[in-house]
Backbone as XML, in Angstrom:
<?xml version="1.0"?>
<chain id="A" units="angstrom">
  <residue number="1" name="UNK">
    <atom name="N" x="143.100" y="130.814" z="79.347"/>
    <atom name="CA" x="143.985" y="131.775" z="78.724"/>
    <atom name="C" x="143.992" y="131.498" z="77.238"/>
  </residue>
  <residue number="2" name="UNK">
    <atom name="N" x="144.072" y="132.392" z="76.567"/>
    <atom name="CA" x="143.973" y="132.563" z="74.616"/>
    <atom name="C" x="145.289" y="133.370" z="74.338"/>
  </residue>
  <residue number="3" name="UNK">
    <atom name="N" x="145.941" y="132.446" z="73.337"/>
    <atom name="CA" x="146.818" y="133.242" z="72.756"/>
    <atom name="C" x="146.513" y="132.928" z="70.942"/>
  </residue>
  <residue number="4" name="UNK">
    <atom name="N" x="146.449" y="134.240" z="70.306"/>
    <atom name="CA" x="146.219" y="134.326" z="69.012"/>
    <atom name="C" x="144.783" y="133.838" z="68.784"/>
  </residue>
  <residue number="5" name="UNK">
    <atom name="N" x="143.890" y="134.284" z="69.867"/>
    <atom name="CA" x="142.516" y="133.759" z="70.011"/>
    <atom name="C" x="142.218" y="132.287" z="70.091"/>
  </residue>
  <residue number="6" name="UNK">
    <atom name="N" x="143.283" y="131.545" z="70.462"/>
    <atom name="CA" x="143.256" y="130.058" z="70.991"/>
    <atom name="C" x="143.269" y="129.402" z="72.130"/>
  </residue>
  <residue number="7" name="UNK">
    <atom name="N" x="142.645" y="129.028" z="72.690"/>
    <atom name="CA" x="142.422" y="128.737" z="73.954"/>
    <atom name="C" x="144.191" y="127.716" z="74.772"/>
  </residue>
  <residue number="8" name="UNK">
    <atom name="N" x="144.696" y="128.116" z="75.488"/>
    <atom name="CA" x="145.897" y="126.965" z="75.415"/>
    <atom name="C" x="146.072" y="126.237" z="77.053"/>
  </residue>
  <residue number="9" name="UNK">
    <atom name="N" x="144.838" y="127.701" z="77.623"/>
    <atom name="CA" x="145.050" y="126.240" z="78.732"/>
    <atom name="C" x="143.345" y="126.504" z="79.290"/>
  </residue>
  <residue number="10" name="UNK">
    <atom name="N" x="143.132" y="125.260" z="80.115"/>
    <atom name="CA" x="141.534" y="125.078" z="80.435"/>
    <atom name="C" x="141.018" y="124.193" z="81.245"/>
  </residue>
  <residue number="11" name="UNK">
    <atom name="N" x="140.516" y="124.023" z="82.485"/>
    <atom name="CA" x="140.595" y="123.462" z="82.896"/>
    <atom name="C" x="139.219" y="122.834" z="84.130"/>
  </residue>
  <residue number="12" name="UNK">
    <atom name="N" x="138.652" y="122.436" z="84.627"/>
    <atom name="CA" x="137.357" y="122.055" z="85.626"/>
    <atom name="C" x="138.198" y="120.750" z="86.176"/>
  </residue>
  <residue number="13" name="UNK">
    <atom name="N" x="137.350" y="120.748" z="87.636"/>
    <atom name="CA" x="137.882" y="120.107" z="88.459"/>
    <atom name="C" x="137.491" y="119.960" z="89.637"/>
  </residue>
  <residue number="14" name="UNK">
    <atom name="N" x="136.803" y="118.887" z="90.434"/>
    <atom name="CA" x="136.207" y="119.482" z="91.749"/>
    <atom name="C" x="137.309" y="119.801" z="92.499"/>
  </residue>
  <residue number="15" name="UNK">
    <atom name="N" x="137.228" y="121.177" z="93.456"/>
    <atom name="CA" x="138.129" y="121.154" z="94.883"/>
    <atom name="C" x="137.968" y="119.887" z="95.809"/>
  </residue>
  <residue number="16" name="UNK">
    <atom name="N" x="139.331" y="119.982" z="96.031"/>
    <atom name="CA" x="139.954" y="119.195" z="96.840"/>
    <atom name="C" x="139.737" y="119.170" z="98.755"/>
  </residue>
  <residue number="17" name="UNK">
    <atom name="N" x="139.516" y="120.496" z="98.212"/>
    <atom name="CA" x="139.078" y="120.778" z="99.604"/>
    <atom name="C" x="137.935" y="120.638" z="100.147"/>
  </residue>
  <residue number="18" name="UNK">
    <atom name="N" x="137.234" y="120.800" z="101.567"/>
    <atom name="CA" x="135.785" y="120.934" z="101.834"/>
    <atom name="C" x="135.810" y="122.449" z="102.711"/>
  </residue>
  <residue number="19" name="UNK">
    <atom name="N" x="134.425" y="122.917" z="101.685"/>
    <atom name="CA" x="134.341" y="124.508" z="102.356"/>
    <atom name="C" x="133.334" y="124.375" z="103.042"/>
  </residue>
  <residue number="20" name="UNK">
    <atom name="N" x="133.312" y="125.069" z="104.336"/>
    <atom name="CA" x="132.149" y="125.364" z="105.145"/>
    <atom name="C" x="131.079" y="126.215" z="104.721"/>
  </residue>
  <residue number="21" name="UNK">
    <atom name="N" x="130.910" y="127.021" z="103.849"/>
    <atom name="CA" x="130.511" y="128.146" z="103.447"/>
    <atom name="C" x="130.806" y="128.583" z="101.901"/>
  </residue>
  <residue number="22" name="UNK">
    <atom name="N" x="129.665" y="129.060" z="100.931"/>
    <atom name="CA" x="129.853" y="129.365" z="100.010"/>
    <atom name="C" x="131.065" y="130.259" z="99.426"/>
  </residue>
  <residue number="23" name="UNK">
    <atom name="N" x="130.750" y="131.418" z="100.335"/>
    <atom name="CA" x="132.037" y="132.265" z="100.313"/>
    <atom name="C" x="133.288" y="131.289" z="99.809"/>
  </residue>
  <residue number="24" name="UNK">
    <atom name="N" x="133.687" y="130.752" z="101.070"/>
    <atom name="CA" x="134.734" y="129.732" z="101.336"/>
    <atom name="C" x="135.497" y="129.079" z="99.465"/>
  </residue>
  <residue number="25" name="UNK">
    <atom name="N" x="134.248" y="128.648" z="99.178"/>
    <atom name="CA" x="134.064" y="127.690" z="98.053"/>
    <atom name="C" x="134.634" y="128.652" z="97.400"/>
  </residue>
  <residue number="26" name="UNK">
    <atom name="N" x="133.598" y="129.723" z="96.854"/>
    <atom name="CA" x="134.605" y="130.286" z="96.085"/>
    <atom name="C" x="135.564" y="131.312" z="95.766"/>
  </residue>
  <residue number="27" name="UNK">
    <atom name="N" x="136.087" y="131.414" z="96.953"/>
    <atom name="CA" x="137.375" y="131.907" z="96.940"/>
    <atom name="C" x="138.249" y="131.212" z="97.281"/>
  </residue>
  <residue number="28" name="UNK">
    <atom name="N" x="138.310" y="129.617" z="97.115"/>
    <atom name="CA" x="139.118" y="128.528" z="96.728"/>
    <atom name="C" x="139.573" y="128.427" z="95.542"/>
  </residue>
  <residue number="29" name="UNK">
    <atom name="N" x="138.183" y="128.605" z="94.393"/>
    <atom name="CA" x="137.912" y="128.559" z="93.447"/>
    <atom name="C" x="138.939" y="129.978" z="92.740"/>
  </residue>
  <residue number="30" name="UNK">
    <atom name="N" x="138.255" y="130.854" z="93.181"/>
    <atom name="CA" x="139.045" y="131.859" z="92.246"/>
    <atom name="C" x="140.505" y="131.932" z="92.454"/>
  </residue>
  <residue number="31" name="UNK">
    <atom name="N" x="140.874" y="131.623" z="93.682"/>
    <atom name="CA" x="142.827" y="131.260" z="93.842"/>
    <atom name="C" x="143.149" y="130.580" z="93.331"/>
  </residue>
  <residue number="32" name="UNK">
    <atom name="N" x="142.375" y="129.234" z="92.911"/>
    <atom name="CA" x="143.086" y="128.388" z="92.235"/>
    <atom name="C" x="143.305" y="128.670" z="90.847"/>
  </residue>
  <residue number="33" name="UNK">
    <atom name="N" x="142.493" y="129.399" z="90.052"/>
    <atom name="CA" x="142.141" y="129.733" z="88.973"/>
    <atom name="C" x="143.060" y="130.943" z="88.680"/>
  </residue>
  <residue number="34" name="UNK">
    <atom name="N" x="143.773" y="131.660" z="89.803"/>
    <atom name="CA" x="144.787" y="132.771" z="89.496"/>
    <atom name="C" x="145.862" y="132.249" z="89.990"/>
  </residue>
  <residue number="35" name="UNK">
    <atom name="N" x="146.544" y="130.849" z="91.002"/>
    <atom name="CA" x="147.549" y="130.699" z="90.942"/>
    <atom name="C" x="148.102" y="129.941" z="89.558"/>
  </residue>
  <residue number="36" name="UNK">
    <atom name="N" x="147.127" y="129.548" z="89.050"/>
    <atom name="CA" x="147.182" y="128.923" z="87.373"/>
    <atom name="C" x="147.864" y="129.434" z="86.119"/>
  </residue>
  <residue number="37" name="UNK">
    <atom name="N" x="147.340" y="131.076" z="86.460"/>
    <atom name="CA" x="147.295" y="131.799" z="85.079"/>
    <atom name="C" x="148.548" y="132.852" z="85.472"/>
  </residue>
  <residue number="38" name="UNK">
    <atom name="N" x="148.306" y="133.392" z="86.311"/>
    <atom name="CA" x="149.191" y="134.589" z="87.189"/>
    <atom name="C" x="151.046" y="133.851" z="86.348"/>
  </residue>
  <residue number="39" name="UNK">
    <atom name="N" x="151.466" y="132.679" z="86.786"/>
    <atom name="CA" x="152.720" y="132.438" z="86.140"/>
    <atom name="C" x="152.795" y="132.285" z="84.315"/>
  </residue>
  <residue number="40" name="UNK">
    <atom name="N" x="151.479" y="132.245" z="83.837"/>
    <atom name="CA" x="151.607" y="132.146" z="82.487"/>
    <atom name="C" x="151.537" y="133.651" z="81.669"/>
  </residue>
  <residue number="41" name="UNK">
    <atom name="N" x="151.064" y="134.486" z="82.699"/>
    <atom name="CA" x="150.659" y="135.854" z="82.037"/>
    <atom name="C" x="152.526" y="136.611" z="82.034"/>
  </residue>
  <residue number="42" name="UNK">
    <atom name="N" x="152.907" y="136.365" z="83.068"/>
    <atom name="CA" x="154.541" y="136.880" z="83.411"/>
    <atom name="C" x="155.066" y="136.070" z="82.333"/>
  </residue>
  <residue number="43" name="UNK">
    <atom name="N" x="155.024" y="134.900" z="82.095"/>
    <atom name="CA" x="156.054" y="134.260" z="80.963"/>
    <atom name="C" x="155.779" y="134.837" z="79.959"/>
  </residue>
  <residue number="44" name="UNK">
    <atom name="N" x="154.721" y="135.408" z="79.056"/>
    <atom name="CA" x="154.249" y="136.200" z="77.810"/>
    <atom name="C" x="155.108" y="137.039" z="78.096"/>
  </residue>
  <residue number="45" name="UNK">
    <atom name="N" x="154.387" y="138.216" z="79.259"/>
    <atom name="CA" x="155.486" y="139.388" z="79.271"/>
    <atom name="C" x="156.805" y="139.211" z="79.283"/>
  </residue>
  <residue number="46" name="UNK">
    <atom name="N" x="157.718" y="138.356" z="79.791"/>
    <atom name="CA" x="158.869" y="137.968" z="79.661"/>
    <atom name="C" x="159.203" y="137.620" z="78.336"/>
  </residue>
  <residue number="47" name="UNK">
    <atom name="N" x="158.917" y="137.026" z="77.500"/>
    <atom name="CA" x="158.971" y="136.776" z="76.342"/>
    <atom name="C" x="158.744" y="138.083" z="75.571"/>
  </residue>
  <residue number="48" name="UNK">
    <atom name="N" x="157.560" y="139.121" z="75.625"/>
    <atom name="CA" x="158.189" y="140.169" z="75.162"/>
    <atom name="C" x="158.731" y="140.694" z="75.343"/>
  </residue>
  <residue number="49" name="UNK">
    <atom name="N" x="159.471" y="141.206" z="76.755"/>
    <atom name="CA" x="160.306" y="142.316" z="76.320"/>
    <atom name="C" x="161.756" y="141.592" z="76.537"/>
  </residue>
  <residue number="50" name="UNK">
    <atom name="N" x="162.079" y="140.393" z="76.097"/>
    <atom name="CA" x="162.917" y="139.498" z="75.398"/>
    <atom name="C" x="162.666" y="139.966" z="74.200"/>
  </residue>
  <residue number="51" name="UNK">
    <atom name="N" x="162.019" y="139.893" z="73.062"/>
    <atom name="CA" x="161.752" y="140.199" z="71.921"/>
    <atom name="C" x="161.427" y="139.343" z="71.217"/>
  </residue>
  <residue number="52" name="UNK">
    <atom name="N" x="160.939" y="137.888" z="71.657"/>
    <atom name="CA" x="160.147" y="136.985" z="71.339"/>
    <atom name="C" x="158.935" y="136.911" z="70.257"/>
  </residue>
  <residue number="53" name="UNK">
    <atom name="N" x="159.276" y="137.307" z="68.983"/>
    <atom name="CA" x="158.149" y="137.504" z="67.699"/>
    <atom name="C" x="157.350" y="136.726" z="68.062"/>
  </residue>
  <residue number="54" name="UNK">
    <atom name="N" x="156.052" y="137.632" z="67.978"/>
    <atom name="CA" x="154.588" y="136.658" z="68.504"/>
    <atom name="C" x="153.623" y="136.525" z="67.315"/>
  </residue>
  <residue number="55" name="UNK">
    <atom name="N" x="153.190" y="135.820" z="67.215"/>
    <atom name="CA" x="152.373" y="135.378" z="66.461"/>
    <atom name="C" x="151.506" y="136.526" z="65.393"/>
  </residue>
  <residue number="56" name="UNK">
    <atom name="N" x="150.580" y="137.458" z="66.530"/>
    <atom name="CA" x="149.937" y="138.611" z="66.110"/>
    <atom name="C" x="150.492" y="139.911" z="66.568"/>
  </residue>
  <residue number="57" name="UNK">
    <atom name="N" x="151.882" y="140.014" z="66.198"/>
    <atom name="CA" x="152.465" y="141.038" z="66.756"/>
    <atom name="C" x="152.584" y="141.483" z="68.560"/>
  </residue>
  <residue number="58" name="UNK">
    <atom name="N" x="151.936" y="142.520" z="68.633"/>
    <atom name="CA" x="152.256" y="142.579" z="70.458"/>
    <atom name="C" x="151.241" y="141.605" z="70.874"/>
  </residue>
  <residue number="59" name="UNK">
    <atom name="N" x="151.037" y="140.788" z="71.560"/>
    <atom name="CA" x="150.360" y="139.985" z="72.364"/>
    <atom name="C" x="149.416" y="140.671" z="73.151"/>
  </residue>
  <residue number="60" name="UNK">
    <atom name="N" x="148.437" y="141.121" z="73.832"/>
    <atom name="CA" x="147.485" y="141.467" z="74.798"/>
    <atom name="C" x="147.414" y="140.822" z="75.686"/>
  </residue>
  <residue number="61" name="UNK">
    <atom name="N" x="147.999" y="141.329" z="77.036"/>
    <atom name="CA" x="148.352" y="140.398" z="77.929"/>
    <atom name="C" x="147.292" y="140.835" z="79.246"/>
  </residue>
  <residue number="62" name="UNK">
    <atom name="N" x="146.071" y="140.054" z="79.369"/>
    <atom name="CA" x="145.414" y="140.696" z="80.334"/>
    <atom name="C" x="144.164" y="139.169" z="80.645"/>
  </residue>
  <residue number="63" name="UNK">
    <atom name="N" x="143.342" y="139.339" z="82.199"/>
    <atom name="CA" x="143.163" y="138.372" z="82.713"/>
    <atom name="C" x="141.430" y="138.485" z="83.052"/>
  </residue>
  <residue number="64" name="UNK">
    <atom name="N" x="140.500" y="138.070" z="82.700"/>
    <atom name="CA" x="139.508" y="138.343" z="83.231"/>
    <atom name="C" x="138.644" y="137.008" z="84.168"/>
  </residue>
  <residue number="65" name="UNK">
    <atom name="N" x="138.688" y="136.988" z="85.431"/>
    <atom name="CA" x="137.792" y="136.456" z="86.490"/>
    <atom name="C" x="136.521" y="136.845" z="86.503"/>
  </residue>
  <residue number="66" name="UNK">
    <atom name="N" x="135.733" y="135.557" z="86.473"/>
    <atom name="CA" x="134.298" y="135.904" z="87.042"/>
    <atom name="C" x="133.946" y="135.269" z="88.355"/>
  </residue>
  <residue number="67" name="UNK">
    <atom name="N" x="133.654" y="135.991" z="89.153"/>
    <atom name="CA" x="132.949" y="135.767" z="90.009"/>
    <atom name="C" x="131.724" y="136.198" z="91.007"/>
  </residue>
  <residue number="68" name="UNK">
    <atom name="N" x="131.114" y="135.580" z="90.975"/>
    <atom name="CA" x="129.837" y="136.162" z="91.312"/>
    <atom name="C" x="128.950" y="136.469" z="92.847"/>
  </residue>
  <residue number="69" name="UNK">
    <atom name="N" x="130.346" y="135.976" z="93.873"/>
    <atom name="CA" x="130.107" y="136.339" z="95.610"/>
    <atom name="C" x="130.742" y="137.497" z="95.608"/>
  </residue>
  <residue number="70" name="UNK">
    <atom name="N" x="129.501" y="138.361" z="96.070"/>
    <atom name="CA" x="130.397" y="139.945" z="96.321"/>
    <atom name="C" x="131.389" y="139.777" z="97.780"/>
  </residue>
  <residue number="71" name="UNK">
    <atom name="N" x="130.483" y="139.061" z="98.984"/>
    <atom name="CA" x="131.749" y="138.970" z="99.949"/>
    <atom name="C" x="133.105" y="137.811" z="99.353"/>
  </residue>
  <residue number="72" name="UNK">
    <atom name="N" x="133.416" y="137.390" z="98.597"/>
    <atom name="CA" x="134.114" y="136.526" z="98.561"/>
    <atom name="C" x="134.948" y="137.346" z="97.199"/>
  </residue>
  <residue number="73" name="UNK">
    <atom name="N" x="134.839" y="138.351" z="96.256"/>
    <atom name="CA" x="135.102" y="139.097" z="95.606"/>
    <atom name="C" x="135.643" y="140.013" z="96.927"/>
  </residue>
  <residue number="74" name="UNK">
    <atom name="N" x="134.800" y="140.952" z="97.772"/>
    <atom name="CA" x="135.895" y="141.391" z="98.714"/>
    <atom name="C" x="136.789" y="140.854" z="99.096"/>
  </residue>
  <residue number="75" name="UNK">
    <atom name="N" x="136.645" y="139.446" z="99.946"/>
    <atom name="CA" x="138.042" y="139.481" z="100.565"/>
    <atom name="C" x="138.800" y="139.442" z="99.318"/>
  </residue>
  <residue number="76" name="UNK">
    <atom name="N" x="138.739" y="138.564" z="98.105"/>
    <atom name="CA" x="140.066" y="138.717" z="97.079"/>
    <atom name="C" x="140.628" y="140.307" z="97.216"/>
  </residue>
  <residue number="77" name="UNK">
    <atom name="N" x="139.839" y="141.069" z="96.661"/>
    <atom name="CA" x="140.172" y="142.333" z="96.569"/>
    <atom name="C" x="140.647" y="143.086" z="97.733"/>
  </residue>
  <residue number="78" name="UNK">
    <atom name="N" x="140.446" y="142.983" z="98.414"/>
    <atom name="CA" x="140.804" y="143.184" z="100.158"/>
    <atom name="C" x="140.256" y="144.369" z="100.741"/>
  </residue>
  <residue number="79" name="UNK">
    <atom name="N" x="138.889" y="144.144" z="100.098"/>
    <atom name="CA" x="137.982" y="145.645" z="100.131"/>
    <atom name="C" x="136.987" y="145.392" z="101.663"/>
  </residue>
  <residue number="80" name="UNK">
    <atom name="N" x="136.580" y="146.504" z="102.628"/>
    <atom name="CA" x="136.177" y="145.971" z="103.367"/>
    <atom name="C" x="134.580" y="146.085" z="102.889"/>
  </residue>
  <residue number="81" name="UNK">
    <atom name="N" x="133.925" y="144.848" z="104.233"/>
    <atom name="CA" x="132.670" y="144.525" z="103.627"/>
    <atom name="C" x="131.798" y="145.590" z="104.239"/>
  </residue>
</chain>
């Protein structure tokens, strides 16, 4: 996550877990990586419409995931395969 084009949080780490299956892996991976950010993106918005003066005026509050298993991108998305 970047605020005022600064990186403020960041992080690598092996899972903890053991996946049977690539899939598996990473859609471990990408939950962990959105239960991370998901509470920091709500505290921004909370802070604005508190009225919390930000740095570069309105803040841009938005999240981009990569991932590169289309079945494992479905289930996140809950699209069928």
């Amino acid at each position: 996550m970047k605020y005022a084009g600064c990186p403020i949080t960041w992080s690598s780490k092996m899972q903890a877990e053991t996946a049977l299956i690539t899939t598996e892996a990473e859609f471990i991976a990408l939950s962990e990586g959105l239960r991370r950010i998901i509470p920091l993106i709500g505290l921004v918005e909370e802070m604005q419409e508190q009225g919390v003066d930000m740095l570069s005026g309105q803040a841009e509050v938005k999240c981009k995931m990569f991932e590169h298993n289309s079945v494992g991108l479905s289930i996140a998305t809950l699209q069928k395969i």
